[in-house]
N, CA, C and O of each residue as an XYZ file, in Angstrom:
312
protein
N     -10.682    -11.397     13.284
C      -9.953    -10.167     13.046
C      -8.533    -10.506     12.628
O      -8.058    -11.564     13.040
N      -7.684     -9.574     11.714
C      -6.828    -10.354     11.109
C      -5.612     -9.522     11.971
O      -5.665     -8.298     12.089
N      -4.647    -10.235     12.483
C      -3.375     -9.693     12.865
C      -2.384     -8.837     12.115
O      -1.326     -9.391     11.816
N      -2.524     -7.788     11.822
C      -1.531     -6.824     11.070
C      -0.456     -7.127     11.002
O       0.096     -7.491      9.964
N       0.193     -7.015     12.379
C       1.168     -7.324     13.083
C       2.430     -8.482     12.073
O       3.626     -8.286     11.856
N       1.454     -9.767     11.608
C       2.632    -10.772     11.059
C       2.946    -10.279     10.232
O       3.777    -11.066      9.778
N       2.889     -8.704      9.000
C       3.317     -7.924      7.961
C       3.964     -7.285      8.481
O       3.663     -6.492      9.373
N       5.302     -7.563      7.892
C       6.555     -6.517      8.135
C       6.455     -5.658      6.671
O       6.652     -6.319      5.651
N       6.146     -4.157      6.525
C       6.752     -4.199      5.070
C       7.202     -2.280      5.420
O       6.819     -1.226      4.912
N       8.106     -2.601      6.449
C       8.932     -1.698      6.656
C      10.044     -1.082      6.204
O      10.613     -0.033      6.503
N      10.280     -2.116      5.267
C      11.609     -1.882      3.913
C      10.918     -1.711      2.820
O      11.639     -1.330      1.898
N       9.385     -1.885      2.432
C       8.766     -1.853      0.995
C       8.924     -0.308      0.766
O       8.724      0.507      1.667
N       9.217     -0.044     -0.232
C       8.798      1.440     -1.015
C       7.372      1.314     -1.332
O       6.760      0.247     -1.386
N       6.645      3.076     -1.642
C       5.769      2.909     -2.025
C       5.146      2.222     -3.423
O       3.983      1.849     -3.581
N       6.317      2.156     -4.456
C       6.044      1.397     -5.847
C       6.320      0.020     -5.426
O       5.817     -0.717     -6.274
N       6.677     -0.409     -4.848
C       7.266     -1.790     -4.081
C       5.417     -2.214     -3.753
O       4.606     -2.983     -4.269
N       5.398     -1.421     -2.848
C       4.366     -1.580     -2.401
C       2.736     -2.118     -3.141
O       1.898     -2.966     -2.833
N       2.879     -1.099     -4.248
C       1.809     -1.065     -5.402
C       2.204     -2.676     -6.434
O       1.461     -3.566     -6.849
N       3.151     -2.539     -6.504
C       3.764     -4.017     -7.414
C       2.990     -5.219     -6.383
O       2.161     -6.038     -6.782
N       3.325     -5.129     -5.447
C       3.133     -6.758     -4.882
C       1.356     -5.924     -4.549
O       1.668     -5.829     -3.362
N       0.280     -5.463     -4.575
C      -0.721     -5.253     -4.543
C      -0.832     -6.156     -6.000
O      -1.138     -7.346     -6.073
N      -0.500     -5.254     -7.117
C      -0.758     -5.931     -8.219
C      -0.143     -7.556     -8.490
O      -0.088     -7.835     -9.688
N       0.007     -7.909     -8.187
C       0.651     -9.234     -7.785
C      -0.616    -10.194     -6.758
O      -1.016    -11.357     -6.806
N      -0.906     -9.128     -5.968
C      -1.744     -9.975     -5.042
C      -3.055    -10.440     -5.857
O      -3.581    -11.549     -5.771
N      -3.514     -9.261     -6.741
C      -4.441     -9.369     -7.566
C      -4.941    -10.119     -8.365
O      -5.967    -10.778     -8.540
N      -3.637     -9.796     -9.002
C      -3.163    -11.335    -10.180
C      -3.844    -12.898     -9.696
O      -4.726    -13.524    -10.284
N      -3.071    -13.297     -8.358
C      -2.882    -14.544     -8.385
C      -3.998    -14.872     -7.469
O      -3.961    -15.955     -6.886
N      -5.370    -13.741     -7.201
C      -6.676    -13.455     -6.834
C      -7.107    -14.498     -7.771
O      -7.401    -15.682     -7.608
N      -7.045    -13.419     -9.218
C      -7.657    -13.812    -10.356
C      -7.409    -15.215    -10.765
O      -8.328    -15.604    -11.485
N      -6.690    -15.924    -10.607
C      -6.533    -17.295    -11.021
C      -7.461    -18.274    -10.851
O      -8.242    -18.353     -9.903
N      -7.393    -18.850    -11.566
C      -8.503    -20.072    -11.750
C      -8.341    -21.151    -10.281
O      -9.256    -21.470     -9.522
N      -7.012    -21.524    -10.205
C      -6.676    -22.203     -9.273
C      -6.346    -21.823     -7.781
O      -5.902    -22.580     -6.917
N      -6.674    -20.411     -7.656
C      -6.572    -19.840     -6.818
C      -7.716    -20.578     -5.120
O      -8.943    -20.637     -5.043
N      -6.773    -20.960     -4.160
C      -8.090    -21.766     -3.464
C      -9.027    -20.425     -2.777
O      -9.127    -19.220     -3.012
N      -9.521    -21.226     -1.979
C     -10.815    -20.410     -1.134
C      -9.680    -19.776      0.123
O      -9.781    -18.637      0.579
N      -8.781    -20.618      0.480
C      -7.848    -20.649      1.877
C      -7.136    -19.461      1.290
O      -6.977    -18.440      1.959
N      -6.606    -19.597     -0.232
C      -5.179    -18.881     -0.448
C      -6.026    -17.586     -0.479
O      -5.277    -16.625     -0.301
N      -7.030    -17.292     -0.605
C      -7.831    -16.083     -1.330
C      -8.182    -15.157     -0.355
O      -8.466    -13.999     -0.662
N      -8.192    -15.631      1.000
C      -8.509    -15.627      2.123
C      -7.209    -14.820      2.914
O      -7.299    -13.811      3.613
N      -5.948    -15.614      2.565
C      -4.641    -15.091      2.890
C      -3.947    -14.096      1.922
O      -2.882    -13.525      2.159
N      -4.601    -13.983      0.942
C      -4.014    -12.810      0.384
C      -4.614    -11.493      0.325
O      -4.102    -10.544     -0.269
N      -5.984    -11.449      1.110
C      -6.789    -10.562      0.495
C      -6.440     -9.857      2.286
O      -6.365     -8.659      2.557
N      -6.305    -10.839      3.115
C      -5.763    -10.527      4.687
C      -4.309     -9.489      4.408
O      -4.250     -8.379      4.936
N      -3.282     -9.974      3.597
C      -2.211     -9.423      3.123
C      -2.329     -8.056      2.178
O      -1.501     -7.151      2.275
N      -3.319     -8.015      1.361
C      -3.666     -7.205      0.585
C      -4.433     -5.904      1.664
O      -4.218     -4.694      1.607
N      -4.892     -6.272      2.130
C      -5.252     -5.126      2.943
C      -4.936     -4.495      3.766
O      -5.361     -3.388      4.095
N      -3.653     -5.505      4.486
C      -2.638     -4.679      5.676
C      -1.658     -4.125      4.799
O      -0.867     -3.396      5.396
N      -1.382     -4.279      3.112
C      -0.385     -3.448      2.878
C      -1.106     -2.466      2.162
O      -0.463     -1.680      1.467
N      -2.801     -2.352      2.238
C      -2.910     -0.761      1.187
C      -2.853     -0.097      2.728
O      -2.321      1.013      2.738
N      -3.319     -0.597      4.053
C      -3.177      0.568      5.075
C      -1.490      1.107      5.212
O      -1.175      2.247      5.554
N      -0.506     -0.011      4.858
C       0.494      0.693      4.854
C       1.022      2.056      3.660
O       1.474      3.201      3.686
N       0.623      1.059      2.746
C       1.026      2.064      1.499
C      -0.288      3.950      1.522
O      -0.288      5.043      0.954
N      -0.814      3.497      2.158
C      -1.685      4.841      2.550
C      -0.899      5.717      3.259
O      -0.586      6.881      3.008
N      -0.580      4.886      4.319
C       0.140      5.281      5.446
C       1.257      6.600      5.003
O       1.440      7.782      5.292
N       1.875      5.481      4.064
C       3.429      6.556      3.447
C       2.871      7.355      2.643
O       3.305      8.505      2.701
N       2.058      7.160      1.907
C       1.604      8.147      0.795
C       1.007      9.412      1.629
O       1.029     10.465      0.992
N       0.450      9.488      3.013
C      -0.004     10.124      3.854
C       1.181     11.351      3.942
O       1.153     12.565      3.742
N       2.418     10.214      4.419
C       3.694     11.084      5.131
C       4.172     11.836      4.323
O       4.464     12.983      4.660
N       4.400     11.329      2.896
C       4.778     12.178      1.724
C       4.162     13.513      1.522
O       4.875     14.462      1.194
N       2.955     13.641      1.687
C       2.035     14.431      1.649
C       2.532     15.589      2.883
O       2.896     16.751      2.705
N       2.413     14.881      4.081
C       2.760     15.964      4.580
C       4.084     16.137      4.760
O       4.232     16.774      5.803
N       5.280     15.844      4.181
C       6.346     16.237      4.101
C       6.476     17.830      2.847
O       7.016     18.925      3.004
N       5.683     17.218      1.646
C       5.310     18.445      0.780
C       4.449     19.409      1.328
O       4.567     20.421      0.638
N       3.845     19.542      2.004
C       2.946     20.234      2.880
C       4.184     21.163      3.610
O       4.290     22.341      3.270
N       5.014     20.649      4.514
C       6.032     21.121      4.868
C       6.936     22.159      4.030
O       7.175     23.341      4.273
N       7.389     21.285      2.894
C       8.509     22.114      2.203
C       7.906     23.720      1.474
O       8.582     24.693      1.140
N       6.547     23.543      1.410
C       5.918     24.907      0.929
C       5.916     25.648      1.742
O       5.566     26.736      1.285
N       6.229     25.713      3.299
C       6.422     26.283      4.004
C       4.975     27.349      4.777
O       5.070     27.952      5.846
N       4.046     27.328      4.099
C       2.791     27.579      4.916
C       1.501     26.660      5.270
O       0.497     27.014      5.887
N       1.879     25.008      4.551
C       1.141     24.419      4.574
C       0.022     24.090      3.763
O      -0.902     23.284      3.875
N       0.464     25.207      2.646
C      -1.093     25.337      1.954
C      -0.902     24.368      0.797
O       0.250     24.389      0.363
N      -1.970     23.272     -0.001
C      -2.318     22.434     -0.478
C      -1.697     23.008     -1.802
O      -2.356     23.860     -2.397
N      -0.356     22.574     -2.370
C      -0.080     22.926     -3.966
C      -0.127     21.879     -4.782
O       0.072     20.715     -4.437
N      -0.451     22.349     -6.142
C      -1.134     20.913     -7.108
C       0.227     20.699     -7.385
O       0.936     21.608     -7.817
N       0.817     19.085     -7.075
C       1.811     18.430     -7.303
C       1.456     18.053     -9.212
O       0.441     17.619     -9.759
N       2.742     18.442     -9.743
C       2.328     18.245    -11.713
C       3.738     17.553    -11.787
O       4.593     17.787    -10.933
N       3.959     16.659    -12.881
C       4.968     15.609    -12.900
C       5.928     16.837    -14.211
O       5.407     17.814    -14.750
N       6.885     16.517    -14.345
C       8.227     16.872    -14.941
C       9.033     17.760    -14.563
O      10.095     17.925    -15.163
């Protein structure tokens, strides 16, 4: 079972967050990538999508909040 715990990523933003995912990915994909390192990143990779869930969670219900009855509004970008 993998220790969460040694991931601090209490200062990551959520795009912070998504970058070093894609990063983790990356250096997945490598040829030279060992069996050990693949092992430690995929341990890393997965304690930070529970984090980055986590915030994306809180965001959610912070907008949930500001509508003021709670009710589910379609978030649209501009």
């Amino acid at each position: 079972m993998m220790d969460e715990k040694k991931y601090d990523f209490s200062e990551l933003t959520i795009e912070d967050g998504l970058k070093r995912l894609s990063e983790i990915s990356g250096e997945m994909e490598e040829e030279d990538c060992t069996l050990e390192r693949s092992f430690s990143l995929y341990e890393e990779g997965t304690a930070l999508i529970k984090y980055v869930n986590s915030r994306v969670e809180d965001v959610e219900a912070k907008v949930s909040m500001i509508t003021g009855d709670g009710a589910e509004v379609p978030f649209t970008e501009g």
